[in-house]
TORKOLMAR-338681 format. One record per atom (N, C-alpha, C, O): residue in three letters; residue number from 0; x, y, z; atom name. Coordinates in Angstrom, 3 decimals. Example, Ala and Ser with C-alpha at 12.3 -4.5 7.8 and 13.67 -1.06 7.14 Angstrom:
% TORKOLMAR-338681
<nugu "Ala",0,<13.190,-5.690,7.800>,"N">
<nugu "Ala",0,<12.300,-4.500,7.800>,"CA">
<nugu "Ala",0,<13.200,-3.300,7.800>,"C">
<nugu "Ala",0,<14.236,-3.319,8.465>,"O">
<nugu "Ser",1,<12.850,-2.250,7.080>,"N">
<nugu "Ser",1,<13.670,-1.060,7.140>,"CA">
<nugu "Ser",1,<12.900,0.030,7.870>,"C">
<nugu "Ser",1,<13.409,1.138,8.039>,"O">
This chain:
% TORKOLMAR-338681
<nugu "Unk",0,<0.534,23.654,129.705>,"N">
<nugu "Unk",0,<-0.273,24.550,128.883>,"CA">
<nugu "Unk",0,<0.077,26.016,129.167>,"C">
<nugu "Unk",0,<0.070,26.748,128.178>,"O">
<nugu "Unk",1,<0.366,26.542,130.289>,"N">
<nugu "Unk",1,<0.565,27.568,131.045>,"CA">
<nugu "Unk",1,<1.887,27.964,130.228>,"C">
<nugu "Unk",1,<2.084,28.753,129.304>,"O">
<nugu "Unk",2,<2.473,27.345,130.741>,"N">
<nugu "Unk",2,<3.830,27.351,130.174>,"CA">
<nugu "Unk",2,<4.708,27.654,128.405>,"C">
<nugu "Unk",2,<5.781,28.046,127.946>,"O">
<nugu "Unk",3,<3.493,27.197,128.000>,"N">
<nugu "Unk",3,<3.396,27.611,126.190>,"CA">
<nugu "Unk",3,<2.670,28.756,126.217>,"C">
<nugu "Unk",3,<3.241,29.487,125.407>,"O">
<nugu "Unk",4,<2.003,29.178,126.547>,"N">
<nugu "Unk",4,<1.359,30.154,126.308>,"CA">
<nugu "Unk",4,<1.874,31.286,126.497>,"C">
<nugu "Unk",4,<1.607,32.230,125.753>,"O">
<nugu "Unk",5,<2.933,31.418,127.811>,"N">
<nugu "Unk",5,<4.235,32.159,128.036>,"CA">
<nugu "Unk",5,<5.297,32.292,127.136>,"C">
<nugu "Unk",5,<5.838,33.346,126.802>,"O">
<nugu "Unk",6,<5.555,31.183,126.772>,"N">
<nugu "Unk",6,<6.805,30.581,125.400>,"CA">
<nugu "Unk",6,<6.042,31.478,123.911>,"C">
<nugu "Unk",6,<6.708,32.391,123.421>,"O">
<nugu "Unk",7,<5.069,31.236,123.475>,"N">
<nugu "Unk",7,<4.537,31.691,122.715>,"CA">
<nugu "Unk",7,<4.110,33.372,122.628>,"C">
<nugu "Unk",7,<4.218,34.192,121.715>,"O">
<nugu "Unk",8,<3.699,33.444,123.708>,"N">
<nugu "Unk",8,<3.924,35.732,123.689>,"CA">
<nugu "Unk",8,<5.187,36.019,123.824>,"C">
<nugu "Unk",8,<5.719,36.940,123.204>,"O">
<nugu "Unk",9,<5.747,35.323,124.580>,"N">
<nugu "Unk",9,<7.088,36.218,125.170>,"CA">
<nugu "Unk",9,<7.897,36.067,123.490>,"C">
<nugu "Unk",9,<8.406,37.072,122.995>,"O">
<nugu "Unk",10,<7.930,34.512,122.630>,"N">
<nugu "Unk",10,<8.209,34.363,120.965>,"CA">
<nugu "Unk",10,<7.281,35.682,120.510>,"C">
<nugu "Unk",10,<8.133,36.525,120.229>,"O">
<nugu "Unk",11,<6.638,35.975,120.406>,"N">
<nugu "Unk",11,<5.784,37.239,119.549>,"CA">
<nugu "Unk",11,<6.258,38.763,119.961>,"C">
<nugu "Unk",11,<6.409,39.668,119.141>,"O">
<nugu "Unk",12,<6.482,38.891,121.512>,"N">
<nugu "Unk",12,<7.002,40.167,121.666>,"CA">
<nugu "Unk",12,<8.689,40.129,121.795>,"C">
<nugu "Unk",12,<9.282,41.167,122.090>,"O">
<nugu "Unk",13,<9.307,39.069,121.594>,"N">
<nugu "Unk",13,<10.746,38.878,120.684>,"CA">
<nugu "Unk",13,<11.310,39.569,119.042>,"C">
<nugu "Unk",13,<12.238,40.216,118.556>,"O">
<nugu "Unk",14,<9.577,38.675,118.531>,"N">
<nugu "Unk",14,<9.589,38.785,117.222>,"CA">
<nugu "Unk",14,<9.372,40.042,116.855>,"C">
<nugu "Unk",14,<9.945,40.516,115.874>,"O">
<nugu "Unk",15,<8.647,40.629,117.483>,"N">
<nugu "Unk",15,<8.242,42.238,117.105>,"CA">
<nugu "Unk",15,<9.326,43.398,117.756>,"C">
<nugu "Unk",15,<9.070,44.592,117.911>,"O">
<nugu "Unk",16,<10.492,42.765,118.060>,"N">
<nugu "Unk",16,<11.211,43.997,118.786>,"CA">
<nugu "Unk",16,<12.052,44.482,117.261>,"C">
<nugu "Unk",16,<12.736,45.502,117.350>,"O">
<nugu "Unk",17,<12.013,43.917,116.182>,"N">
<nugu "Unk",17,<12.774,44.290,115.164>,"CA">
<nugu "Unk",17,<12.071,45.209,114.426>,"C">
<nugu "Unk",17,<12.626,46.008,113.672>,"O">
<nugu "Unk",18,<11.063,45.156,114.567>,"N">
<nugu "Unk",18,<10.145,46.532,114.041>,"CA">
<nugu "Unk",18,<9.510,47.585,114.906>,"C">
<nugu "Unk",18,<8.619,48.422,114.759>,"O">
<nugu "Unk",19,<10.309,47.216,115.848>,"N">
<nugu "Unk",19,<9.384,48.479,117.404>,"CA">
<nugu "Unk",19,<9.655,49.603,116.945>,"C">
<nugu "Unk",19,<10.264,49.844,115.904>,"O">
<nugu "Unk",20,<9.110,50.517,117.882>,"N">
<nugu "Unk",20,<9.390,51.814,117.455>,"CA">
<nugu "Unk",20,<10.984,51.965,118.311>,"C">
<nugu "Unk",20,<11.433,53.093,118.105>,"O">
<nugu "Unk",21,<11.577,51.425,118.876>,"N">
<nugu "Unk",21,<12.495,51.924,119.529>,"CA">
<nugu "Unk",21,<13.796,51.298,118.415>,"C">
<nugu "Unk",21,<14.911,51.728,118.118>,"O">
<nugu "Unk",22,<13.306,50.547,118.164>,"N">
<nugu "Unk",22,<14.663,50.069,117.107>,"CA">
<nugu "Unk",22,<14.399,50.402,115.718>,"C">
<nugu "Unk",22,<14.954,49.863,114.761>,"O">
<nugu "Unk",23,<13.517,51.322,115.659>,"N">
<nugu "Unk",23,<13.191,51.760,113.974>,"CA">
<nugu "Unk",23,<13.831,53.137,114.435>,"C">
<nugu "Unk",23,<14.758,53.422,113.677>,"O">
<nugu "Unk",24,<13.678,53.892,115.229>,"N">
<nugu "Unk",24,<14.014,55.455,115.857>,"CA">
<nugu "Unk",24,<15.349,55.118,115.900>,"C">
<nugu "Unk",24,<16.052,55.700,115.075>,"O">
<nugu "Unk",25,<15.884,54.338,116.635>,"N">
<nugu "Unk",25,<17.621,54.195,116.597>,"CA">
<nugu "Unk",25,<18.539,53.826,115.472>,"C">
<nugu "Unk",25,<19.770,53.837,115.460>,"O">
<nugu "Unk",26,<17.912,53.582,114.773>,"N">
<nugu "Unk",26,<18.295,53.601,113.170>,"CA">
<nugu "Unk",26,<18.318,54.620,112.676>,"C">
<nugu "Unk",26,<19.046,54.760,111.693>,"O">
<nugu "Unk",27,<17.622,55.602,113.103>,"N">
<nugu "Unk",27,<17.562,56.987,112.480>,"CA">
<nugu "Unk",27,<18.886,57.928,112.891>,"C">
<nugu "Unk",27,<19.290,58.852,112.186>,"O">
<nugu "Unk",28,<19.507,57.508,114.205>,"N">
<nugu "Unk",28,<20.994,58.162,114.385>,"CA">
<nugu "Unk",28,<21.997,57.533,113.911>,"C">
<nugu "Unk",28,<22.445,56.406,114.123>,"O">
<nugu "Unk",29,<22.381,58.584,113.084>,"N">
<nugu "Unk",29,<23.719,58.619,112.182>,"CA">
<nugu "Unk",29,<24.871,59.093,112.955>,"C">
<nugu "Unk",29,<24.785,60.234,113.409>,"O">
<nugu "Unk",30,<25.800,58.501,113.155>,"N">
<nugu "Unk",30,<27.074,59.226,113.047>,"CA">
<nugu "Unk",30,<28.188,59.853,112.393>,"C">
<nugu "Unk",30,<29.048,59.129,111.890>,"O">
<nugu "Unk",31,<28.285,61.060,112.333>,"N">
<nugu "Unk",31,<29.267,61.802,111.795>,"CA">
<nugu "Unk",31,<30.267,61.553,111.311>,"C">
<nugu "Unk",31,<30.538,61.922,110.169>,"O">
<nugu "Unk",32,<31.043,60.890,112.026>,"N">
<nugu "Unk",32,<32.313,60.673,111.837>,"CA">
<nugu "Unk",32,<32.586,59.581,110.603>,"C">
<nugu "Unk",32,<33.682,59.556,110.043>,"O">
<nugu "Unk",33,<31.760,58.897,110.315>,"N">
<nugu "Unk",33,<31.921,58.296,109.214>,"CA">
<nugu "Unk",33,<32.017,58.978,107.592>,"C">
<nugu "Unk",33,<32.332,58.486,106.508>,"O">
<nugu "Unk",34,<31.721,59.909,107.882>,"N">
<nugu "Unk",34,<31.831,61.083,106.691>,"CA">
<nugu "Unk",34,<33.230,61.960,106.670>,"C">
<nugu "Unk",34,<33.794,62.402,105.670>,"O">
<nugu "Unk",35,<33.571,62.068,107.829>,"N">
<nugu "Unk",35,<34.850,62.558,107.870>,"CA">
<nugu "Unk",35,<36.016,62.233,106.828>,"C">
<nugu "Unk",35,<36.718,63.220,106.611>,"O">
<nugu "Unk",36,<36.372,61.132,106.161>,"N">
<nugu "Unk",36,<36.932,60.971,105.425>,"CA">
<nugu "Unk",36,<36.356,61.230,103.206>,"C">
<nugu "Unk",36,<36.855,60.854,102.146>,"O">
<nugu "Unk",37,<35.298,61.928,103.543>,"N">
<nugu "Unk",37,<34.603,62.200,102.404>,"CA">
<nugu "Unk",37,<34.752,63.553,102.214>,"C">
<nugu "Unk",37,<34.118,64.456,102.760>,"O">
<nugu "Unk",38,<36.250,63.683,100.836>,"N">
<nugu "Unk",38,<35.914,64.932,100.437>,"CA">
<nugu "Unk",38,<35.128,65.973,100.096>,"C">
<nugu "Unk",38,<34.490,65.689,99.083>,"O">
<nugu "Unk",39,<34.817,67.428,100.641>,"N">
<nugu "Unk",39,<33.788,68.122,101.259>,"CA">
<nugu "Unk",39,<32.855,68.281,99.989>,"C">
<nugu "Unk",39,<31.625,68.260,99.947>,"O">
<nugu "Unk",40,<33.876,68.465,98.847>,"N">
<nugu "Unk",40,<32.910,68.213,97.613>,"CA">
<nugu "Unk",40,<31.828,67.520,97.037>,"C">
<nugu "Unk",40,<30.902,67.864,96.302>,"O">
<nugu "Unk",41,<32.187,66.415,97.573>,"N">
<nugu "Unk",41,<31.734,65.161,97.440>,"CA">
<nugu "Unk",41,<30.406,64.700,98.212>,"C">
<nugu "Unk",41,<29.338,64.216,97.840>,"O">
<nugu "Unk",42,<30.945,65.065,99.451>,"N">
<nugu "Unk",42,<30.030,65.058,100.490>,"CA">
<nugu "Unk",42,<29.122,66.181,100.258>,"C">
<nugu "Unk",42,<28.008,65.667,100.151>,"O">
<nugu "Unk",43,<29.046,67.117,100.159>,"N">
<nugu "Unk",43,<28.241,68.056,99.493>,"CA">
<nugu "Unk",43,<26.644,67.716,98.589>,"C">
<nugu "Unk",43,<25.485,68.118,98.684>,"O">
<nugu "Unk",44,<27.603,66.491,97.474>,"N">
<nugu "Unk",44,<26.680,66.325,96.584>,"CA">
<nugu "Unk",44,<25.806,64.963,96.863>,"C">
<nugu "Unk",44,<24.737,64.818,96.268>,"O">
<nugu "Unk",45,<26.283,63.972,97.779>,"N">
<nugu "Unk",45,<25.552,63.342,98.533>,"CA">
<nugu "Unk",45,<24.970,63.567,99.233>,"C">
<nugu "Unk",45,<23.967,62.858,99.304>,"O">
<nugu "Unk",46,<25.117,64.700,100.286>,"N">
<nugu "Unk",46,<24.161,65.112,100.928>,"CA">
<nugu "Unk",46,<22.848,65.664,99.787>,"C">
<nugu "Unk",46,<21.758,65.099,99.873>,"O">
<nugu "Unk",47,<23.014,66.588,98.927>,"N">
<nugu "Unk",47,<22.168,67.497,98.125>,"CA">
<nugu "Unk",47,<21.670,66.049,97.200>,"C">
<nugu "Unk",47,<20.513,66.231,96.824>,"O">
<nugu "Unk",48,<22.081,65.008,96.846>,"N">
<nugu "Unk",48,<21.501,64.469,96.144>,"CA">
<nugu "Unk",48,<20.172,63.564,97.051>,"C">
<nugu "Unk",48,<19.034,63.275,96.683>,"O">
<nugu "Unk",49,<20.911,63.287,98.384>,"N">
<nugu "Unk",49,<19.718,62.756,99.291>,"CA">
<nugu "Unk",49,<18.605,63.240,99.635>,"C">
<nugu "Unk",49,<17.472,62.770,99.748>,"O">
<nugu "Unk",50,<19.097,64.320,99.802>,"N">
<nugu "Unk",50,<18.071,65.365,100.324>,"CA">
<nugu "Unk",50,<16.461,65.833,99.323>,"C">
<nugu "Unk",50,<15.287,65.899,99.690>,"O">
<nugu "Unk",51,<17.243,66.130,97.719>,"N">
<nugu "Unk",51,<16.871,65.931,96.851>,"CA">
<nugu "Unk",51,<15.837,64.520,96.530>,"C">
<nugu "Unk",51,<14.640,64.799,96.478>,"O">
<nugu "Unk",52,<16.147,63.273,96.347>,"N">
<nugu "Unk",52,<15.609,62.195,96.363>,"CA">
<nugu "Unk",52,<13.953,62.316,97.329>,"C">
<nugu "Unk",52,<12.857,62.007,96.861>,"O">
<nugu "Unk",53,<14.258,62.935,98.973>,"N">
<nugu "Unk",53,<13.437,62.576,99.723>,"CA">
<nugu "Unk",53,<12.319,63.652,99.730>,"C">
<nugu "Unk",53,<11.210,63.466,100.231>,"O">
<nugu "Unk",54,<12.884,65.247,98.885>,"N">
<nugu "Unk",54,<12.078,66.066,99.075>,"CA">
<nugu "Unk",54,<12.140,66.982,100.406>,"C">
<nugu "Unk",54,<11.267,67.627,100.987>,"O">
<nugu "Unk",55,<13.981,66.717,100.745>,"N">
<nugu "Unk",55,<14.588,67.564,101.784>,"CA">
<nugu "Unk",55,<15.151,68.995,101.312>,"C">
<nugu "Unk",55,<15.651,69.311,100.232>,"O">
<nugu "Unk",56,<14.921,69.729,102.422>,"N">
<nugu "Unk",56,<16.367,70.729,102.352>,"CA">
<nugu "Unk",56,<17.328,70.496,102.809>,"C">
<nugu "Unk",56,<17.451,70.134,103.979>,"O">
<nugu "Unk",57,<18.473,70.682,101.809>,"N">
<nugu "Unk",57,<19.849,69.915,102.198>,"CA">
<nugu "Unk",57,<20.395,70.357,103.817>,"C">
<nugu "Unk",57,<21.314,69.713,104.324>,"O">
<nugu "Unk",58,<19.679,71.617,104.632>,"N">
<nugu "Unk",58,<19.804,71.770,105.661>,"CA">
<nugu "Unk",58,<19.099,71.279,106.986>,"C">
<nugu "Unk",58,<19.017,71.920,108.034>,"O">
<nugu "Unk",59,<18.697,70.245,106.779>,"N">
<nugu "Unk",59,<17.482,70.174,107.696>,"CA">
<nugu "Unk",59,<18.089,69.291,108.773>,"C">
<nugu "Unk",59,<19.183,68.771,108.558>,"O">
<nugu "Unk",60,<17.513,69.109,109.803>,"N">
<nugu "Unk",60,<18.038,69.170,111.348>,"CA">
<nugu "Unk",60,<17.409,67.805,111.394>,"C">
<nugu "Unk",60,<16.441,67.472,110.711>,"O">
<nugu "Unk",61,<18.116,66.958,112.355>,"N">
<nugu "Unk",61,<17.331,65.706,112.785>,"CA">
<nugu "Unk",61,<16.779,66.091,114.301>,"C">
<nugu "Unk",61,<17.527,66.333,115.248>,"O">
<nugu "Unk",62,<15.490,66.101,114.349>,"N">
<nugu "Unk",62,<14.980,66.642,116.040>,"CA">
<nugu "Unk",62,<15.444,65.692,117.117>,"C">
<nugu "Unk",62,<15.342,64.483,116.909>,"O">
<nugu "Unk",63,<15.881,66.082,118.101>,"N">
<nugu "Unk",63,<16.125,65.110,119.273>,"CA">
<nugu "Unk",63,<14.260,64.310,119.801>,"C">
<nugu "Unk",63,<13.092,64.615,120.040>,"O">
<nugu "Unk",64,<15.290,63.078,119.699>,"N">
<nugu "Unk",64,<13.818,61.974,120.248>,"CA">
<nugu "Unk",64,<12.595,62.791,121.061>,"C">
<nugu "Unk",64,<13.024,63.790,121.638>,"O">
<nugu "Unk",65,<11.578,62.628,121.170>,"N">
<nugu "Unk",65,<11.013,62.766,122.145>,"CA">
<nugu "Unk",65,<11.026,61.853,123.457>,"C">
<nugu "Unk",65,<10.751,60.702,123.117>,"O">
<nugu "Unk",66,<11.188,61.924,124.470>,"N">
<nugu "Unk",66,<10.713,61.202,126.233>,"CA">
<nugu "Unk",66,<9.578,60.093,125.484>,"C">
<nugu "Unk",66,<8.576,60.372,124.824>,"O">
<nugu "Unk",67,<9.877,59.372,125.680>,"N">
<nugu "Unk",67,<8.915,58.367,125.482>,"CA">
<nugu "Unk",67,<7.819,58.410,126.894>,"C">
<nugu "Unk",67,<8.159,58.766,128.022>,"O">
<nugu "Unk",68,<6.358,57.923,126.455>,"N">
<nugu "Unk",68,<5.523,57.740,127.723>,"CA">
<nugu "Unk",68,<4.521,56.330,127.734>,"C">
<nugu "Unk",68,<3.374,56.005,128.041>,"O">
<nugu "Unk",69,<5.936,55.664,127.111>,"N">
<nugu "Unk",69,<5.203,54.197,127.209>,"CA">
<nugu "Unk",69,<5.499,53.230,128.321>,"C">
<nugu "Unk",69,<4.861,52.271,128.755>,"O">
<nugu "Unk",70,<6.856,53.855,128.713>,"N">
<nugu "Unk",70,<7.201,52.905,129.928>,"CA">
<nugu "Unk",70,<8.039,51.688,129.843>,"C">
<nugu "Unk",70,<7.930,50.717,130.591>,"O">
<nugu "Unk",71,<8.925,51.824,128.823>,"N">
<nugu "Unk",71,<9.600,50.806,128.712>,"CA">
<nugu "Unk",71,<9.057,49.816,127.273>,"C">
<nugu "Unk",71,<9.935,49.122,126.760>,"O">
<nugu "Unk",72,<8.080,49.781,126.845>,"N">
<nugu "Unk",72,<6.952,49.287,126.062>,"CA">
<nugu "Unk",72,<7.305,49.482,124.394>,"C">
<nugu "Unk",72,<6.726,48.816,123.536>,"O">
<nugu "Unk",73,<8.494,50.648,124.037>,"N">
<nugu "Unk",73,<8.765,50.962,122.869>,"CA">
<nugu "Unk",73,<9.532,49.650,122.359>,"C">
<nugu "Unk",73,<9.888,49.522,121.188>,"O">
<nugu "Unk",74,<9.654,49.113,122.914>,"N">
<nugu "Unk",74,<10.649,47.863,122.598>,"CA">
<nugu "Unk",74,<9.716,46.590,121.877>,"C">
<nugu "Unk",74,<10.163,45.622,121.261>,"O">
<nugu "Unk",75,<8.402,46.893,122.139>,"N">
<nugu "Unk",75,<7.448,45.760,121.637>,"CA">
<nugu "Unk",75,<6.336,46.159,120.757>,"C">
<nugu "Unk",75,<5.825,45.520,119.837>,"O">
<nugu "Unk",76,<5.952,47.760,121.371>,"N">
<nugu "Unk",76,<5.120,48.343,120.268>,"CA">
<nugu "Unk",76,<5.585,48.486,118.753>,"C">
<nugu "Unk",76,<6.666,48.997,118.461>,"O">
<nugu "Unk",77,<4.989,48.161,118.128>,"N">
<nugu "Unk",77,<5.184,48.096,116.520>,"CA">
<nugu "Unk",77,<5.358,49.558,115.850>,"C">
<nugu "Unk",77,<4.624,50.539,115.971>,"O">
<nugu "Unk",78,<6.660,49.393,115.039>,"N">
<nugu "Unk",78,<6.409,51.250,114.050>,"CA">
<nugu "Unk",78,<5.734,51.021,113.103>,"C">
<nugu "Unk",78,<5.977,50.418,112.058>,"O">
<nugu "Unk",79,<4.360,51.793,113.685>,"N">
<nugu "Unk",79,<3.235,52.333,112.341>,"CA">
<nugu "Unk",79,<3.765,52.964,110.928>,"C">
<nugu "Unk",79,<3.275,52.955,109.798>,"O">
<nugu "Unk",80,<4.909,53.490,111.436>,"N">
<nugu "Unk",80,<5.042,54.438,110.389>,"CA">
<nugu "Unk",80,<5.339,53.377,108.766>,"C">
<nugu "Unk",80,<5.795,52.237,108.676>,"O">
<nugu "Unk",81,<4.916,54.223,107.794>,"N">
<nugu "Unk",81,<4.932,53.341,106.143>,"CA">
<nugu "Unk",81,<7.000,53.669,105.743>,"C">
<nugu "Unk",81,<7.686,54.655,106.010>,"O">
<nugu "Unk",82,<7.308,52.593,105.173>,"N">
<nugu "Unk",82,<8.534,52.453,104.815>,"CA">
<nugu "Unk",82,<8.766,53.257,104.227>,"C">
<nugu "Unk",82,<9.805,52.980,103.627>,"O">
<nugu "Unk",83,<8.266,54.647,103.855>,"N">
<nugu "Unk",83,<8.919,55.543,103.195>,"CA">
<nugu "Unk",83,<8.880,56.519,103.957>,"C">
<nugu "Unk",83,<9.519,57.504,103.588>,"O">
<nugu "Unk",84,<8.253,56.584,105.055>,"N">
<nugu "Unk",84,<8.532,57.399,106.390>,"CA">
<nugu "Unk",84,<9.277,57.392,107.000>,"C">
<nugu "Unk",84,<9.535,58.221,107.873>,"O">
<nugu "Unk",85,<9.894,56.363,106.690>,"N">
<nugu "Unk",85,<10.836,56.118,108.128>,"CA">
<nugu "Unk",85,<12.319,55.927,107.009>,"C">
<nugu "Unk",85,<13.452,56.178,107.421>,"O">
<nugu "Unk",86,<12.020,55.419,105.483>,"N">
<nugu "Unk",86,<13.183,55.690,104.836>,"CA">
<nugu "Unk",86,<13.389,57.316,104.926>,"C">
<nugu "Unk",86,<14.597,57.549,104.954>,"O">
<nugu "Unk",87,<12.675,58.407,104.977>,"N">
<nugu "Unk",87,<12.944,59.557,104.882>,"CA">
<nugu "Unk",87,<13.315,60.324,106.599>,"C">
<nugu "Unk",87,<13.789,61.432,106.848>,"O">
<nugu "Unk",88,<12.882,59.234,107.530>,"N">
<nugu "Unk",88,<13.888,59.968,108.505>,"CA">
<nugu "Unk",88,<14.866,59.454,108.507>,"C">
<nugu "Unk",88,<15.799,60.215,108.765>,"O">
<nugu "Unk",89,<15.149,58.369,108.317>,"N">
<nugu "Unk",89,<16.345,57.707,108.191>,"CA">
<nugu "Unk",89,<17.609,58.708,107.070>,"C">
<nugu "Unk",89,<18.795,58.941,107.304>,"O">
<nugu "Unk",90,<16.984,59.007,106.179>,"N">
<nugu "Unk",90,<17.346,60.491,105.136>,"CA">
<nugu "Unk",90,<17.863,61.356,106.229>,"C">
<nugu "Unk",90,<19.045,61.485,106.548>,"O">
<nugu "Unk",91,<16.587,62.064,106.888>,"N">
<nugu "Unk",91,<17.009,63.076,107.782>,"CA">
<nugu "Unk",91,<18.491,62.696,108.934>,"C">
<nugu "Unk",91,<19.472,63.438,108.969>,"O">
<nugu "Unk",92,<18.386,61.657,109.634>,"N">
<nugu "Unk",92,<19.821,61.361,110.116>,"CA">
<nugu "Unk",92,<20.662,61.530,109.273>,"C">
<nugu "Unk",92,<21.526,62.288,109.714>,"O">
<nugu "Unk",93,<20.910,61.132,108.017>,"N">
<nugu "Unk",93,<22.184,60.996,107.151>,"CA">
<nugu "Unk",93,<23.001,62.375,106.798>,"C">
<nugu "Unk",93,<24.152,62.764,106.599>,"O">
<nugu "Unk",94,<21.319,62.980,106.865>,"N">
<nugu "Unk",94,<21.727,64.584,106.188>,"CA">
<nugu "Unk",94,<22.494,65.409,107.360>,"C">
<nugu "Unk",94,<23.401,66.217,107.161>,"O">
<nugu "Unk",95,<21.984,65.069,108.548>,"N">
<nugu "Unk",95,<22.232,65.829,109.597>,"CA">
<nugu "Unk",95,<23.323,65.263,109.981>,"C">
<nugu "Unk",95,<23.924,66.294,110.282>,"O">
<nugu "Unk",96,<24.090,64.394,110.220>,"N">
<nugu "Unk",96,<25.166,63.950,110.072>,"CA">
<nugu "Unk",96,<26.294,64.238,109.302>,"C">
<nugu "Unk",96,<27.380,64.453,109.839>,"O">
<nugu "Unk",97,<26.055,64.273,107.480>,"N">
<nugu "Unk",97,<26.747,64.702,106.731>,"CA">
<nugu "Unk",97,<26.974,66.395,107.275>,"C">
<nugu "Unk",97,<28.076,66.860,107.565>,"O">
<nugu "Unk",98,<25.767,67.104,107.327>,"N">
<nugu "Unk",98,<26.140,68.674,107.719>,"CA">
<nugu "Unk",98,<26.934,68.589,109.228>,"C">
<nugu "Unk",98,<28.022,69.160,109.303>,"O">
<nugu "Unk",99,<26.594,68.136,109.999>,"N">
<nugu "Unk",99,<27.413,67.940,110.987>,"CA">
<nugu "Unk",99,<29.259,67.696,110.738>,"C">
<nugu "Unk",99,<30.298,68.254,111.092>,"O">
<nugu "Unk",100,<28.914,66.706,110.049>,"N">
<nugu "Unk",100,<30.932,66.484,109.191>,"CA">
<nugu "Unk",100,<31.414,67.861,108.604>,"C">
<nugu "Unk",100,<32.553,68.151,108.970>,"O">
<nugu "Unk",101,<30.966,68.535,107.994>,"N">
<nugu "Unk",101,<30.942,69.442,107.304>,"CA">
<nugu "Unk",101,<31.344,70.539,107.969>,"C">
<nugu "Unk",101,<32.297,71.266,107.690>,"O">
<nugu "Unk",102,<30.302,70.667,109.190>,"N">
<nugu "Unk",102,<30.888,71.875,109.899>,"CA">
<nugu "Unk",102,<31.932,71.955,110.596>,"C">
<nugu "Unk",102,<32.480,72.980,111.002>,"O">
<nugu "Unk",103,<32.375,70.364,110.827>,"N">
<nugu "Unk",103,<33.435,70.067,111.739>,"CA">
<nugu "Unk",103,<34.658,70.697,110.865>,"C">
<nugu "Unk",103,<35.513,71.543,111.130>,"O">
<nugu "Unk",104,<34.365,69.905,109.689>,"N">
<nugu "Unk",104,<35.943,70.056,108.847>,"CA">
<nugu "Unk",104,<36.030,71.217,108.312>,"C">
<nugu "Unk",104,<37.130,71.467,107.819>,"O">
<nugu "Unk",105,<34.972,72.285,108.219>,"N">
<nugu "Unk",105,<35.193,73.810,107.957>,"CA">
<nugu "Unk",105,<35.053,73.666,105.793>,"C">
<nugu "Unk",105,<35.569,74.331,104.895>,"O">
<nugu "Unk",106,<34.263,72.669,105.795>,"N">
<nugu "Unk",106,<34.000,72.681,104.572>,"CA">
<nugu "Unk",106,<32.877,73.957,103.497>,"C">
<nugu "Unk",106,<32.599,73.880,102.300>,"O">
<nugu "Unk",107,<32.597,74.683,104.194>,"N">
<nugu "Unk",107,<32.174,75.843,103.856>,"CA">
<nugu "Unk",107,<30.794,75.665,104.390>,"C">
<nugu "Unk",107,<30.556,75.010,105.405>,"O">
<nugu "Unk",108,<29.535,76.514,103.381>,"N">
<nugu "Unk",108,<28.303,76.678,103.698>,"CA">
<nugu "Unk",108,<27.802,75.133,103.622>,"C">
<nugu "Unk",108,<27.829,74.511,102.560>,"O">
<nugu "Unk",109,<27.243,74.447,105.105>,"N">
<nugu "Unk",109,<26.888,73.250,105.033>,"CA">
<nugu "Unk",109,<25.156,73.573,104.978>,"C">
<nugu "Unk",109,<24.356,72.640,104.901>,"O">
C-alpha cells in the first residue's frame, strides 16, 4: 500500500514537470544563432510582424530569470500563467533573439 502511494505522487509530480514553471521559463530562451542565416530584411519583418501580433515593441528585451526561492521545487510547481502569457513571453525570447542576430550581423537599426 505504502509503496503505491509513492508510485502514484512521485507518477503526478512526473506528470506535472511538463508544465512547471521551470520548463515553461526555459522555453522562453531563444537562441540567436538560428536567425543568423535570415536575411536582415527579412528578419526585420518577422521580428516587427511578431512583435506586432503580441502587442510588442519590436525592441523589447527578454529580462534575465529571476533566482528562484523555491528550492529546487520549480520543477513540480505548476505555470499559472494563461497560454497567452506565456505565448507572449515566449514572443519576447524570439524578439530578443532576432535583435540580438541583428546586431551581430550589423544589420542596421535593430
Amino acid at each position: 500500500m505504502r509503496k503505491a502511494i509513492v508510485l502514484a505522487l512521485t507518477a503526478l509530480a512526473l506528470a506535472g514537470c511538463q508544465n512547471s514553471v521551470a520548463v515553461q521559463r526555459e522555453r522562453e530562451v531563444v537562441g540567436s544563432m538560428q536567425f543568423d542565416t535570415v536575411p536582415c530584411g527579412e528578419l526585420t519583418q518577422r521580428r516587427n510582424q511578431l512583435a506586432a501580433q503580441h502587442g510588442l515593441s519590436p525592441d523589447v528585451e527578454r529580462e534575465p530569470q529571476q533566482e528562484s526561492l523555491s528550492a529546487g521545487f520549480d520543477l513540480v510547481i505548476p505555470d499559472g500563467r494563461s497560454d497567452a502569457a506565456r505565448a507572449k513571453a515566449r514572443a519576447i525570447g524570439e524578439i530578443t533573439a532576432m535583435n540580438n542576430s541583428m546586431k551581430r550581423r550589423n544589420c542596421g537599426a535593430a
